[in-house]
VEXGU-461803 format. One record per residue: residue number from 1; x, z, y of N, C-alpha, C in turn. Coordinates in nm, 4 decimals, padded with zeros to 6 digits. Layout:
BEGIN
NUM,X,Z,Y,X,Z,Y,X,Z,Y .
...
//
This chain:
BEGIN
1,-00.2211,01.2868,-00.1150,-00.2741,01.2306,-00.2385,-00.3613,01.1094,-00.2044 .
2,-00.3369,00.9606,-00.2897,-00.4276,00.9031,-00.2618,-00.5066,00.8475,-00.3329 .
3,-00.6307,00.7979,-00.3556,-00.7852,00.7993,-00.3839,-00.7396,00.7494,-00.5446 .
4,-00.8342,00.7971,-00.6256,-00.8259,00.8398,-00.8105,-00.7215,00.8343,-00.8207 .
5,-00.5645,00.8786,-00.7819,-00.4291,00.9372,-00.8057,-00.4389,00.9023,-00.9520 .
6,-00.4962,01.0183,-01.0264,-00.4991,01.0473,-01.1959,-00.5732,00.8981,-01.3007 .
7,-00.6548,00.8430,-01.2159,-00.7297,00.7326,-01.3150,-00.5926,00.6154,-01.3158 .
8,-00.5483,00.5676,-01.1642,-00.4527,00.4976,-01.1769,-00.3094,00.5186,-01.2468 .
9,-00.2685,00.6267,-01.2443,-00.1745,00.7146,-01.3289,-00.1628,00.6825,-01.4750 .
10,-00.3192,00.7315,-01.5132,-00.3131,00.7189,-01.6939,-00.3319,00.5690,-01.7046 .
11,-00.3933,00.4635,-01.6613,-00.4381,00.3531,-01.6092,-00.3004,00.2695,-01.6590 .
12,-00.1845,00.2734,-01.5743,-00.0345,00.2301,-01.5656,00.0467,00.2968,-01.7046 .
13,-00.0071,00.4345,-01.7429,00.0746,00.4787,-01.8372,-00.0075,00.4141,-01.9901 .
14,-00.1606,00.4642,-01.9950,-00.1700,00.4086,-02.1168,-00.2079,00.2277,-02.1545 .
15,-00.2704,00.1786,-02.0523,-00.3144,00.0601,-02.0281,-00.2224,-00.0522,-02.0562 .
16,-00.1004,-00.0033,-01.8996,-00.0134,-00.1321,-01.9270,00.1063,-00.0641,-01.9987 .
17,00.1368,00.0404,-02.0121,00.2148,00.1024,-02.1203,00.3480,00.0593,-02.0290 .
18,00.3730,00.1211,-01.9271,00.4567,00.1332,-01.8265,00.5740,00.2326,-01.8813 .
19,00.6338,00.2638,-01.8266,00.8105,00.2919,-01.8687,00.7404,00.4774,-01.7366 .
20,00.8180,00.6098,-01.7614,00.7948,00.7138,-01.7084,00.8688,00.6945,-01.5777 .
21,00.9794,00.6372,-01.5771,01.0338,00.5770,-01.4396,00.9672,00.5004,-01.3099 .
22,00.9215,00.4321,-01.4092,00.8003,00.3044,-01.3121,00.7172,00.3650,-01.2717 .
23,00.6506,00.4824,-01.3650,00.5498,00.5164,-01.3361,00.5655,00.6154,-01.2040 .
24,00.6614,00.7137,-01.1994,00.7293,00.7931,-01.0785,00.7126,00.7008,-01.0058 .
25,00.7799,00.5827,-00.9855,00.7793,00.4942,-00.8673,00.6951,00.4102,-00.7922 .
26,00.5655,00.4096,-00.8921,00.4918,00.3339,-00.8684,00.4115,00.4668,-00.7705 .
27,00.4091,00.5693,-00.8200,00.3435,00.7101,-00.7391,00.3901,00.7214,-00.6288 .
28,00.5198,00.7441,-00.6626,00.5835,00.7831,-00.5099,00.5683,00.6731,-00.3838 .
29,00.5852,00.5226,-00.4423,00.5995,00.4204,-00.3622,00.4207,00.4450,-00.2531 .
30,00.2979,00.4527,-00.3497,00.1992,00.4508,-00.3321,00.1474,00.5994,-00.2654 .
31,00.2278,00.6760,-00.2456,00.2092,00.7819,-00.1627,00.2688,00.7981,-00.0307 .
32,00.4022,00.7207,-00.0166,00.4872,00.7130,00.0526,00.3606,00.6136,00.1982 .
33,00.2845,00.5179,00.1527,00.2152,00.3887,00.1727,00.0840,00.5058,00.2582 .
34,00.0480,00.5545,00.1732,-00.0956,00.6340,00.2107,-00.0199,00.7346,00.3517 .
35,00.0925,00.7672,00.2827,00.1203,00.8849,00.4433,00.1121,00.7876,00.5201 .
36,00.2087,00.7117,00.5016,00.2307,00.5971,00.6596,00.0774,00.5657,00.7338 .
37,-00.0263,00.5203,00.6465,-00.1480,00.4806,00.6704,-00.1946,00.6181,00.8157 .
38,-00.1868,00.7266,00.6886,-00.2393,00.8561,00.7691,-00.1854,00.9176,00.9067 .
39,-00.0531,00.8420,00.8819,00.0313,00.8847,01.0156,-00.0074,00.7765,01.1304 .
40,00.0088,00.7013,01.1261,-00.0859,00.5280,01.2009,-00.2045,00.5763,01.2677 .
41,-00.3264,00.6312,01.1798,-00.4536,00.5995,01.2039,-00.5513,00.6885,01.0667 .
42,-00.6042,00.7558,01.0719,-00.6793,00.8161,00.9651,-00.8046,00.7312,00.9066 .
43,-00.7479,00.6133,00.7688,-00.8426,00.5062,00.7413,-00.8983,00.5432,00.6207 .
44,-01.0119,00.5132,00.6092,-01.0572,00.5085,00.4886,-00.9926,00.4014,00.4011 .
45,-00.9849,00.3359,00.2904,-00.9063,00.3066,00.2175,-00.9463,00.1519,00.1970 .
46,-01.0904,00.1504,00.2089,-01.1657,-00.0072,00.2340,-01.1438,-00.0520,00.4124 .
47,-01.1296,00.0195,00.4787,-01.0439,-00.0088,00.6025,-00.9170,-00.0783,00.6432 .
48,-00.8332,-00.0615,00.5120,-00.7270,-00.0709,00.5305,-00.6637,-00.2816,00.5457 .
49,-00.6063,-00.2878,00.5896,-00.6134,-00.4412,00.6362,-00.4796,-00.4787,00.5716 .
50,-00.4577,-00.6365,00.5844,-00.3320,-00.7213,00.5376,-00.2154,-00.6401,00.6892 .
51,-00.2701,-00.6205,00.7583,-00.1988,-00.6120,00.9236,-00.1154,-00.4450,00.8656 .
52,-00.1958,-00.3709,00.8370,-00.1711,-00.2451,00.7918,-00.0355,-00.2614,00.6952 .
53,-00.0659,-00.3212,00.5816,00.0568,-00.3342,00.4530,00.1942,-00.4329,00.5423 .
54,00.1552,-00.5132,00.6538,00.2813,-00.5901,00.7383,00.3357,-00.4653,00.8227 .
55,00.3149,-00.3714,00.9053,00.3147,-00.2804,00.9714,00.3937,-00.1922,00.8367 .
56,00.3516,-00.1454,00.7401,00.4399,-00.0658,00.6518,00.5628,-00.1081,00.6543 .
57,00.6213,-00.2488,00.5693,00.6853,-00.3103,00.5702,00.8428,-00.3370,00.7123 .
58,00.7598,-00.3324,00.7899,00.8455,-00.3366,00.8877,00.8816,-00.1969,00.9070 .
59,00.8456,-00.0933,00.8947,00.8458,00.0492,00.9048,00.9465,00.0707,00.7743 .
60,00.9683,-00.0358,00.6947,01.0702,-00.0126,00.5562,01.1610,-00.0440,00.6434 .
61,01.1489,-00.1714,00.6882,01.2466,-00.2268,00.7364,01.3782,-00.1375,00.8566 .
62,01.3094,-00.0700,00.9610,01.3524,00.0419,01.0515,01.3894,00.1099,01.0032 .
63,01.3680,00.1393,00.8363,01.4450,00.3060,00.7676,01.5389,00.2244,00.6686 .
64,01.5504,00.0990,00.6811,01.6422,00.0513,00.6082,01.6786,00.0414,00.4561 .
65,01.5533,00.0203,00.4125,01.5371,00.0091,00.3275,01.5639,-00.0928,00.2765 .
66,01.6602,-00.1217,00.1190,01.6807,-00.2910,00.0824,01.5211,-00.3443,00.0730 .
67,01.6235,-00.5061,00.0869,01.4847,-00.5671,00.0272,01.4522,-00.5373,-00.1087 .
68,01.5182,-00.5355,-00.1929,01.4901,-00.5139,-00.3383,01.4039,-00.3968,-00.3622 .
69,01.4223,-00.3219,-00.3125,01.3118,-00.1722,-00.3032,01.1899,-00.1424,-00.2013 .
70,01.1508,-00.2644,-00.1122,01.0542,-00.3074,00.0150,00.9424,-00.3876,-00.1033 .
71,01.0442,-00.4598,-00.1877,00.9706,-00.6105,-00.2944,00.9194,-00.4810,-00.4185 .
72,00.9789,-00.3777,-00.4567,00.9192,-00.3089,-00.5355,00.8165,-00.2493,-00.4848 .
73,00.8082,-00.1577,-00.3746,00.6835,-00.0973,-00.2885,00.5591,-00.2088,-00.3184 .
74,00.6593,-00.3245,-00.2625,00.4885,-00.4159,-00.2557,00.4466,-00.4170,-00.3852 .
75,00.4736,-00.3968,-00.4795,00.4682,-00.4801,-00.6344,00.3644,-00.3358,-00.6709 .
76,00.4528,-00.2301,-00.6669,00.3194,-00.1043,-00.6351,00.2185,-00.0903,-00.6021 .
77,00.1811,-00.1692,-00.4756,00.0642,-00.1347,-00.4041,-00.0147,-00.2589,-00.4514 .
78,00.0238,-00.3669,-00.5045,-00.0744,-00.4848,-00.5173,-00.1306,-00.4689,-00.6702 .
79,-00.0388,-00.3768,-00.7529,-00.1057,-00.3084,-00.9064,-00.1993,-00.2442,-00.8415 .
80,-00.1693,-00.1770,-00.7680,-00.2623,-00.0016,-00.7045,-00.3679,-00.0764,-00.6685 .
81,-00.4070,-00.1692,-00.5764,-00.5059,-00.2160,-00.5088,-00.5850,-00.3175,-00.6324 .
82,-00.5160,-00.4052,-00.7127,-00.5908,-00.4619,-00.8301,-00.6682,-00.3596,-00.9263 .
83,-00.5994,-00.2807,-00.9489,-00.6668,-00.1677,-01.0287,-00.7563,-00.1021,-00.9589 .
84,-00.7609,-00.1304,-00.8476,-00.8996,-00.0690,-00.7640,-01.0356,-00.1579,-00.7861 .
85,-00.9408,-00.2993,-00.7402,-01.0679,-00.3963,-00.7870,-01.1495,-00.3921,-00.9462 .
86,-01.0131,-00.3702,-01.0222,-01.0664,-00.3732,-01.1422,-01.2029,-00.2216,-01.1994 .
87,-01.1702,-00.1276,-01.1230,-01.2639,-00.0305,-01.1526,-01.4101,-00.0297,-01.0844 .
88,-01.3814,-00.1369,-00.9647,-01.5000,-00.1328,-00.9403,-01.6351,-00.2013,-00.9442 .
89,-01.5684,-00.2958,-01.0518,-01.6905,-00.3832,-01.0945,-01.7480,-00.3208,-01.2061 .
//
């Protein structure tokens, strides 16, 4: 699980009024991201670096993942991480 799971959740569902599909994907993509992290290195979440999200990426890349679904992951995690910024001001 990774950090306010549920705020970002309702966040994507009632906020930007996201589709139940997207929203699965945007979860799964963003969990998929946090294992990798945890499997790497056990980071806290303000730890986490540009080097870290290049390192995922290439780790798509080795499981062969299209690009079209590497470009969605990212599109996941840069909502996930804005919506972080956004809660914490």
């Amino acid at each position: 699980m990774y950090p306010v799971k549920e705020k970002f959740l309702d966040y994507v569902k009632f906020e930007r009024k996201l589709a139940e599909n997207t929203i699965y994907s945007y979860d799964s993509d963003i969990e998929e991201f946090f294992n990798f992290i945890n499997m790497e290195k056990s980071k806290k979440i303000d730890e986490i670096s540009e080097e870290d999200i290049w390192n995922f990426v290439i780790e798509l890349n080795h499981k062969e993942n299209s690009n079209r679904s590497i470009a969605r992951k990212l599109s996941s995690l840069r909502t996930y991480f804005k919506f972080l910024l956004k809660i914490e001001q």
